[in-house]
C-alpha positions in Angstrom: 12.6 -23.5 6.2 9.0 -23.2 6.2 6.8 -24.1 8.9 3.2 -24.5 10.0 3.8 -22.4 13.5 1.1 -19.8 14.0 2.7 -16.6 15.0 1.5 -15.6 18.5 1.9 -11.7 17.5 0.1 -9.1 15.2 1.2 -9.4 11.7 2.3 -6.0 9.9 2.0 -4.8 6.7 3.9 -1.5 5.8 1.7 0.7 2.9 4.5 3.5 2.0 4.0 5.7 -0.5 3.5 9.4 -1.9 0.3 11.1 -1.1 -2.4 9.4 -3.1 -0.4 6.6 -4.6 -3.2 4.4 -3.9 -2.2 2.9 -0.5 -5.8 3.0 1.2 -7.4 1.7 -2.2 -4.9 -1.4 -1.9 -5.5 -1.8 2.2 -9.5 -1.7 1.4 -9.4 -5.3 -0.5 -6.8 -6.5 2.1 -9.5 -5.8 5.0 -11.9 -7.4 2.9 -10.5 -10.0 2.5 -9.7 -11.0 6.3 -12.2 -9.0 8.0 -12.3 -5.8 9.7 -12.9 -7.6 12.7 -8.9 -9.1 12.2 -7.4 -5.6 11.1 -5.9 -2.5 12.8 -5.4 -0.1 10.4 -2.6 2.5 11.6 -2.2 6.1 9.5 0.7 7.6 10.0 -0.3 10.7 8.8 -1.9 11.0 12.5 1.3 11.6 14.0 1.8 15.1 12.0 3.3 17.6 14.3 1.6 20.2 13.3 -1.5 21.5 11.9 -2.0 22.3 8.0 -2.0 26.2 8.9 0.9 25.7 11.0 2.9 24.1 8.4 2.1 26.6 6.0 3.3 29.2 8.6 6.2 27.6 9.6 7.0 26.4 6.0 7.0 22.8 6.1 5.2 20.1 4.6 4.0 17.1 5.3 6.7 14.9 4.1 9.3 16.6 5.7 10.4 14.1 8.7 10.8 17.2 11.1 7.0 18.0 10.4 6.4 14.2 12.6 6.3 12.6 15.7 8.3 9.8 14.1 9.8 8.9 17.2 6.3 8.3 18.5 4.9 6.4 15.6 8.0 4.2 16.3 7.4 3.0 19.8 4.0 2.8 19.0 4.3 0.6 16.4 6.2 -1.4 18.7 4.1 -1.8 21.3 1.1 -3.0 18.9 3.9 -5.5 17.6 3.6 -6.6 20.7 -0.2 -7.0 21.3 -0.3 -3.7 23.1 -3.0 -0.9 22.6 -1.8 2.6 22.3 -3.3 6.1 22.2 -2.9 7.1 19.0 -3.2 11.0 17.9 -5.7 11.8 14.5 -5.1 14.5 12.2 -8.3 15.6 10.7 -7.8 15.7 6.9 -10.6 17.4 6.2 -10.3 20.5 8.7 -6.4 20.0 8.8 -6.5 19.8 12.3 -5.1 17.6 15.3 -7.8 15.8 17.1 -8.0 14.3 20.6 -6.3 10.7 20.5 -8.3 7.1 20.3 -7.4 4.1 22.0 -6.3 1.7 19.3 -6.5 -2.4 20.4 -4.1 -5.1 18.5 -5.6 -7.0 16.0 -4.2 -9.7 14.2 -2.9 -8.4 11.4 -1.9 -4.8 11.5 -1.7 -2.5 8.4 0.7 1.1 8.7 0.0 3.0 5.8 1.4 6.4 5.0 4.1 8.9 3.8 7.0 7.6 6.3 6.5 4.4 7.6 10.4 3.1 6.7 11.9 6.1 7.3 14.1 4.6 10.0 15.9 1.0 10.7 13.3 0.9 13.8 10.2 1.4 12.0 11.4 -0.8 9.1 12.3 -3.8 11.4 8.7 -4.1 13.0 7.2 -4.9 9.5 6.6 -8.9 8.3 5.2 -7.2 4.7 7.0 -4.2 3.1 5.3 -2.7 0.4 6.1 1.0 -1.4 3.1 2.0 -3.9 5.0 4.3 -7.1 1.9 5.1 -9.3 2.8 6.9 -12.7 3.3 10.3 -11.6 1.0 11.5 -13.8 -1.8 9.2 -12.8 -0.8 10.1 -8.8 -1.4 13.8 -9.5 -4.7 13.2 -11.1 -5.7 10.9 -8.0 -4.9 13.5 -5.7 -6.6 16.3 -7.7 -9.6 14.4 -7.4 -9.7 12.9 -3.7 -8.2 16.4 -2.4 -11.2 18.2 -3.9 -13.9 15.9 -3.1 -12.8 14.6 0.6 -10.4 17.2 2.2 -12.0 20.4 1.5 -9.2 21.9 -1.3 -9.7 24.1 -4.5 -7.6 22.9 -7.3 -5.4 25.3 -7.1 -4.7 24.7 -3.6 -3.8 21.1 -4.2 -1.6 22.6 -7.3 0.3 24.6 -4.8 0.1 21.7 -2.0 1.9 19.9 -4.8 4.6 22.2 -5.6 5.4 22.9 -2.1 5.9 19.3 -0.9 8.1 18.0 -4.4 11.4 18.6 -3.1 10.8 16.6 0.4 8.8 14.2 -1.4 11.5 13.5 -3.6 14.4 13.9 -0.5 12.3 11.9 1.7 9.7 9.7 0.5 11.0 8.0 -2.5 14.2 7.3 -1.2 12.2 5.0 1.2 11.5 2.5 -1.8 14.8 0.7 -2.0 13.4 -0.9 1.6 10.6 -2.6 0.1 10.1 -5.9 -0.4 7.3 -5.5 -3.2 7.2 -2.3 -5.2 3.3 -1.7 -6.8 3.2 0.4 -9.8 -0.4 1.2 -11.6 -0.1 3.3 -15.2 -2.2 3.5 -17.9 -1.4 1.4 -21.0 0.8 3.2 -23.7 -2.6 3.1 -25.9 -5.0 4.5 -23.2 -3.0 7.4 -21.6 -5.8 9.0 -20.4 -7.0 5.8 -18.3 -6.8 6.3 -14.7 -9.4 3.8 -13.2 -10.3 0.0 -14.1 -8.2 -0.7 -16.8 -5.1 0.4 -14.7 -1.9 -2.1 -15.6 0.1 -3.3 -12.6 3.7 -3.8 -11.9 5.0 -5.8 -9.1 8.2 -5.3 -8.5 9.4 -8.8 -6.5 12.5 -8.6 -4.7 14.3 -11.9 -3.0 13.8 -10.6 0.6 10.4 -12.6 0.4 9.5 -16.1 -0.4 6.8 -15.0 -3.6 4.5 -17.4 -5.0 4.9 -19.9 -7.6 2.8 -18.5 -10.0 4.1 -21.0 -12.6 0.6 -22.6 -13.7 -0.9 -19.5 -14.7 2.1 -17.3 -16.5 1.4 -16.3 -19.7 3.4 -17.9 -22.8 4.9 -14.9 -24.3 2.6 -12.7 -21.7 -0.1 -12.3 -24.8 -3.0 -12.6 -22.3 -2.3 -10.3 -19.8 -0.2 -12.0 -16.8 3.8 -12.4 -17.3 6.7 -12.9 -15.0 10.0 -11.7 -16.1 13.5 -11.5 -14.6 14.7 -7.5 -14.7 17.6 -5.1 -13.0 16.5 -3.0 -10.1 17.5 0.6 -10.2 20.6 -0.7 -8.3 21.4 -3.2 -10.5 20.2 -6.1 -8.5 18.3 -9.2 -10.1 14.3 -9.3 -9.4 11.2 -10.5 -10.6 8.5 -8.6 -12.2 5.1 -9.5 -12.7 3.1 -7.6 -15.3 -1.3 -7.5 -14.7 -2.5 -6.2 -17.8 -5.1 -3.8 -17.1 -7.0 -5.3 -19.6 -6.2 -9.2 -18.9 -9.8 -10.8 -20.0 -11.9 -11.7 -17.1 -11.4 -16.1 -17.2 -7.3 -15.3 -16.8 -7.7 -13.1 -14.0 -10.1 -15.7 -12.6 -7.2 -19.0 -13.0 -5.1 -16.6 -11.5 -7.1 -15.8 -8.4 -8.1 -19.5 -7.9 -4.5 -20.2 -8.0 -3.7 -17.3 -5.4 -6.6 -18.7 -2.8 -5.3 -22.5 -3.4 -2.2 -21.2 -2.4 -3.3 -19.9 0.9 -6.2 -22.7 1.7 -6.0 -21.6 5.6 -8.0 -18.4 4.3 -10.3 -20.0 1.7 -12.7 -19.0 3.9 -12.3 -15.7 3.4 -12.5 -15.2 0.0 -14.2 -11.9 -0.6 -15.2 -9.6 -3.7 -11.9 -7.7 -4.7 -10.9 -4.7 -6.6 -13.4 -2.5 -6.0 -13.1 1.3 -5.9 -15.2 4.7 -6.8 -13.9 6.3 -9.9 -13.4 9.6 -10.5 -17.6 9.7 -11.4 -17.8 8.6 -8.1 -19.5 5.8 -9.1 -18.5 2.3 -8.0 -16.0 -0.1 -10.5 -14.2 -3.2 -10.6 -10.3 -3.7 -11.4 -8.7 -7.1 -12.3 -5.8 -5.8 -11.7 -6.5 -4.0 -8.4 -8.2 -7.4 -7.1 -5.2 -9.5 -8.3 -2.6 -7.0 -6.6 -4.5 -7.0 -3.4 -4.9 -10.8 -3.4 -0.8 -11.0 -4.4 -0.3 -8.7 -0.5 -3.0 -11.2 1.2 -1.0 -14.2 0.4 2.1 -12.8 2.3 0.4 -11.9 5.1 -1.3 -15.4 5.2 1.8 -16.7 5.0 3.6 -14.5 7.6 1.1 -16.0 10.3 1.7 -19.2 9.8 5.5 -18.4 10.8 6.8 -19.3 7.1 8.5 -16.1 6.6 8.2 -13.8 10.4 10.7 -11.5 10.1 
């Protein structure tokens, strides 16, 4: 049953997804939202074992468990569970390098974003919030053409190859790590703008029974003709969920009822009600989502709620 007990621990959020899904986009409107003064954020791609040359000489990539201190990233994840601070290696994205460590403090809410985060029962059972981000696969490729190129240094051929090297132990070892989400985010163009790959994203949230989701009854769409619908679907193993539809395009007075309703929802953290869905598009200029802002709102609520103790794993 649900209760009013604040949880006397961090609160984590698990961001798990392929190599620019979109997970630091979505944790950027979650820290805005509660303040970078109340968030740790933890990237697990700091606990590579190995350099990028080294992994091209030793031929491994990235995604391939063996290529990480996993067992590390475990007990440290642990220990900031428990309010601890750890020493926490960096890998240097742009220079593909390992970097001295940094002395990471507990904060009270604590988001681990990154390729492996629930790749074993440990890691998946210090979590209160699991969340794997599946993009179009189209629409990932083009993300990670773009921020490889202008943040880390690569030619587009490199990220080409970078791609074709880590497929096989993306697909052997990330994807598989979906089925131990509770929400599953999905952006894609709409059918009619293929080509879209910034504001007028749609979003699927894939809602599975392992948490306590919203009642977003009030605001569901009657036929889902103005861009926010519920519906009840099969999982790829055949289980019941729900799955809420953003329409990328869902005019800006819905997506407002719908944010109002999210924030009444969560009235302990009214008063942090922020600007949402922002991001820099592949212009680099700065732009606004609906859907982005509704999606990070949707994660805000569970965390909310997991520190008042009504759903603590």
């Amino acid at each position: 049953m649900p209760n009013n007990r604040v949880v006397d621990r961090p609160i984590i959020l698990g961001l798990v997804g392929d190599s620019a899904a979109g997970k630091s986009t979505l944790a950027k409107g979650i820290v805005s939202i509660l303040g970078p003064d109340r968030v740790a954020l933890l990237q697990s791609d700091d606990y590579h074992r190995y350099s990028r040359s080294e992994r091209r000489r030793f031929g491994v990539s990235a995604p391939d468990p063996a290529a990480n201190y996993l067992d590390i990233l475990e007990q440290h994840v642990c220990l900031l569970r428990q309010g601890k601070p750890i020493l926490k290696p960096v890998y240097d994205h742009m220079r593909g390098t390992l970097e001295r460590p940094v002395l990471l403090e507990p904060k009270p809410f604590i988001i681990v974003e990154g390729l492996l985060g629930y790749h074993t029962r440990a890691l998946r059972d210090c979590f209160d919030v699991k969340v794997f981000v599946d993009p179009d696969e189209a629409l990932r490729v083009k993300w990670k053409m773009a921020r490889d190129c202008a943040e880390r240094g690569y030619s587009e051929d490199e990220v080409k190859l970078s791609l074709e090297r880590r497929a096989e132990d993306s697909q052997a070892h990330i994807h598989p790590q979906r089925t131990f989400a509770d929400i599953v985010v999905r952006f894609a163009p709409p059918e009619t703008q293929p080509d879209e790959c910034g504001a007028r994203l749609n979003a699927r949230h894939l809602l599975r029974p392992t948490l306590p989701h919203p009642d977003l009854g009030p605001v569901l769409d009657a036929g889902g003709k103005s861009g926010f619908r519920l519906a009840l679907a099969r999982d790829t193993d055949g289980k019941p969920v729900d799955v809420l539809d953003i329409a990328g395009d869902i005019e800006s007075r819905r997506a407002k009822a719908v944010e109002d309703l999210l924030w009444s929802l969560i009235p302990e953290a009214h008063h942090l009600r922020a600007p949402l869905g922002q991001f820099i598009d592949h212009a680099g200029q700065p732009a606004q989502s609906h859907s982005l802002a509704l999606s990070q709102l949707l994660l805000t609520y569970h965390l909310v709620k997991a520190a008042l103790g009504h759903f603590a794993r």
